[in-house]
Steps between C-alpha positions, in 0.01 A plus 500: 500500500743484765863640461761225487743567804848537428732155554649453824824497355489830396357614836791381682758596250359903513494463929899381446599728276572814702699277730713321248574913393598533827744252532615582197619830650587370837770281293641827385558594892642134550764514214595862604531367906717316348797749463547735758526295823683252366803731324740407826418175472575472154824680530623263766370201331639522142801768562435782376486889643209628605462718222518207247242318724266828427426410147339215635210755562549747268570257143123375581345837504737629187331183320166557655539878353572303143221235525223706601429697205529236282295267690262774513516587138455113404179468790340782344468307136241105498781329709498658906453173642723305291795797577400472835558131548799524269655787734394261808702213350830681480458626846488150610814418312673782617397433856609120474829571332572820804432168766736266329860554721655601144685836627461847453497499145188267427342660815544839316330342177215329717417840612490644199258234347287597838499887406279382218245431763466877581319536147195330635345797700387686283381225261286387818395868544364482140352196571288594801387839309384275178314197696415549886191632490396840639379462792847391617746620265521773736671314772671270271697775317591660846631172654702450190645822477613469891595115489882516392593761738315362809599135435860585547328508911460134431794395237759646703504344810402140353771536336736594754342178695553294235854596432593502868395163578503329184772664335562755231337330220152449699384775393550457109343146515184673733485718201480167277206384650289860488603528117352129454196608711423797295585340162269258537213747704524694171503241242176389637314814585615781291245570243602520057589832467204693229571479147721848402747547287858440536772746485847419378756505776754789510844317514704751422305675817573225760864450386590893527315505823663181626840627378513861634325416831742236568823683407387807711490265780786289435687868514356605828622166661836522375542859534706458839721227332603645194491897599242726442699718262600138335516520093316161495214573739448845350464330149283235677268763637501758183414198298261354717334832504504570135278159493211557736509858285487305149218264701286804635535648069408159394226476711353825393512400111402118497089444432507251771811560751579250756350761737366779378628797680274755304263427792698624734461857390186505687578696828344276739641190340822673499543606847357123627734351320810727627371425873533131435853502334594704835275312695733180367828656543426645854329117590782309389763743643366543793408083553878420398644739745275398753591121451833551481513703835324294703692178418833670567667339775547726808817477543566717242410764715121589340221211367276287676645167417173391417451153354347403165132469657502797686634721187159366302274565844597822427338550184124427675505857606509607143238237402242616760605854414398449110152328608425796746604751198227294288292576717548867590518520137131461488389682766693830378386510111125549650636843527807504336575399111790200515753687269539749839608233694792418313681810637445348809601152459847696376529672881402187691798311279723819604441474868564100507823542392577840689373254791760228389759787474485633881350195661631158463661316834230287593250286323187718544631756346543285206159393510359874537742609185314177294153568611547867374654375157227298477253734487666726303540224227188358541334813482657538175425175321155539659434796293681467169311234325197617495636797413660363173219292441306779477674687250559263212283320277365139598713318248835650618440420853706212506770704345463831700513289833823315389637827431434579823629193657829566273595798669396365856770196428721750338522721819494164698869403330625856522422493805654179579809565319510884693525344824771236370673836377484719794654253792699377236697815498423593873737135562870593509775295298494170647218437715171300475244745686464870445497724787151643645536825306488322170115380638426873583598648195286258281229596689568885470539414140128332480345800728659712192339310237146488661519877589547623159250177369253669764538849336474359151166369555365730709542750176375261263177432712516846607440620090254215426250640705214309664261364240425196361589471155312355233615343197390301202571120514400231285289717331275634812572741779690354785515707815848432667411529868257194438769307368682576797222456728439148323866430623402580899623871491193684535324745260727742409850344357524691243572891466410744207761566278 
């Protein structure tokens, strides 16, 4: 007897589903181009300082830092695709309420509603490990993992086009149409997520996570207003800080935390995921100064005076810089296990910004300092999810991966809000633009950062030692560098410990 082929419909739905993950992430990119080339434009149009006009970058990645482990916790239960096109419709609302000419306020709010978007990542990550088949889950899980930070090479300057031409609010109601475009990609081609069980969701989690993440920042931003020695920022801060502490305790003594940072004690997990926080702060520092400079009008005496369009042509380099590290990525673990590249990725990150710190008069320079960044960063984010993926069980991967994606958006607001902070202080009492010093010493303050991030992880790797560990999950040996290799990063992810 004959076997019964499969119906086309399912055919075409399993060749569509890797690219409906896709765009799924490349939305991420588009709501984050969103922020950081338009923050003059913003200012100018509704009023407000530049600093003000920051938070329309970094209130979507504080949310996105929120949203992602509880997206991730809720995906990993029966209900993925229905959280997935539930997160998809409040990006859409968020996006249409930013376009509306409603002022800074709602346009604060709209972007907000769009951080929720940055939960979908690693629910698509989970979703390619779970149903593209073998054969090219390998590719699949390395696209995905590279999509968000190379799409900003395509977000940004469409953006800037859109916004220069069309207006400010082009660019919110371009990212109206991709939301509608995914939402209805994934309603039709995402498969039912496997019968497990569901977990209860950690409120008390989210809500001391929410509330001492956004405090902390809140503090930072207003440090140069109200005084750093200020009673009421000090009690912000201390309290703000005794909440992320009661979150991390929390987390360690609920059965099913909103993320559960017990895995984390694993070495290799650990120093992946304290590359990516850096690898967030020193991205989002480094892109804000760099925006900032280059749109600076020459007359006061540094800046390119760049326009809108050319300030997002100058993201390409790093987009072309994170495919190349993709691919280098590959080459090198044939000889080299991936958790010794993220020492690396750490001193390619340093040297952009020691670039940006000595060299930055004329527009290649620029490029060369964002072509460096990007393969420092994409080097990174190359590397660290198969790297987590290999070290927790099958069940939590939606869960480890949003943890990792937490601290990624995490270090992207810090590092928002850092840059906001440093020129903020650099400008003296009333004027609009900070002198050129204030860009150098952010970017002596990044080179900092990645230099003792480098160290860090070269002594974590450096104690793991080079095997590939082995470990029990769901009930049978798993070897972690297969894991990894499954996830395009070659045959020895993992390392003994």
């Amino acid at each position: 007897m004959l076997p019964i082929s499969p119906p086309a419909s399912s055919s075409w739905r399993e060749r569509a589903l890797v690219p409906v993950l896709v765009s799924l992430c490349m939305l991420v990119a588009i709501i984050s181009s969103l922020g950081a080339p338009l923050i003059p434009t913003i200012a100018d149009v509704d009023h407000v300082s530049a600093g003000d006009a920051q938070w329309s970058l970094t209130v979507t990645m504080l949310v996105g830092a929120v949203a992602t482990p509880t997206m991730g916790r809720l995906g990993d239960g029966p209900h993925r695709k229905r959280v997935i096109l539930v997160g998809l419709g409040v990006v859409l609302a968020g996006s249409l309420l930013a376009a509306l000419p409603l002022g800074f306020p709602c346009l604060i709010a709209g972007r907000a509603f769009q951080g929720v978007g940055m939960g979908l990542v690693p629910l698509a990550i989970a979703t390619a490990r779970e149903s593209v088949p073998a054969p090219r889950a390998r590719s699949a899980l390395a696209t995905l993992s590279l999509t968000t930070a190379a799409g900003v090479g395509i977000g940004y300057p469409l953006t800037g086009l859109l916004a220069e031409t069309l207006g400010m609010y082009a660019g919110f109601w371009f990212a109206v149409i991709a939301t509608s475009l995914a939402l209805a990609g994934a309603a039709l081609v995402l498969p039912k997520t496997p019968p497990r069980p569901a977990h209860p969701m950690d409120i008390p989690g989210a809500l001391l996570l929410a509330f001492g993440m956004s405090g902390l920042l809140f503090a930072l931003t207003q440090g140069e207003h109200w005084g750093w020695g200020s009673p009421r920022l000090l009690v912000l801060g201390g309290v703000s800080l005794l909440l992320l502490h009661g979150w991390v305790l929390h987390g360690l003594r609920t059965e099913h935390p909103l993320v559960d940072l017990r895995l984390i004690r694993d070495r290799t997990v650990f120093a992946a995921h304290l590359t990516t926080v850096m690898g967030g702060i020193g991205m989002y520092l480094l892109i804000s100064l760099v925006t900032r400079y280059v749109q600076t009008p020459t007359s006061a005496g540094y800046g390119l005076g760049a326009s809108v369009v050319v300030t997002g042509l100058i993201l390409v380099p790093f987009s072309v810089g994170s495919l190349a590290a993709g691919r280098l990525v590959r080459v090198l673990v044939r000889t080299q296990p991936p958790v010794r590249l993220l020492p690396v990725s750490c001193l390619l990150s340093l040297a952009a910004l020691l670039t940006f710190a000595l060299a930055h008069g004329a527009l290649w320079e620029i490029f060369v300092t964002m072509a460096l960044a990007g393969l420092g960063v994409g080097m990174n984010f190359a590397v660290t999810p198969g790297l987590v993926v290999a070290s927790v069980p099958a069940h939590e991967t939606g869960s480890a991966m949003s943890f990792n994606q937490v601290v990624k958006y995490i270090g992207y607001s810090a590092g928002s809000a850092l840059s906001a902070v440093i020129l903020q202080a650099a400008t003296a009492h009333g004027q609009s633009l900070p002198p050129e010093s204030g860009y150098r010493t952010g970017a002596l303050t990044g080179c900092a950062v990645w230099a003792a991030t480098a160290l860090a992880a070269y002594v974590l790797v450096r104690t793991g030692g080079r095997g590939v560990s082995t470990r029990v999950r769901d009930g049978r040996p798993a070897v972690a560098g297969a894991e990894a290799d499954g996830a395009g990063l070659g045959p020895e992810a993992g390392v003994r410990r």
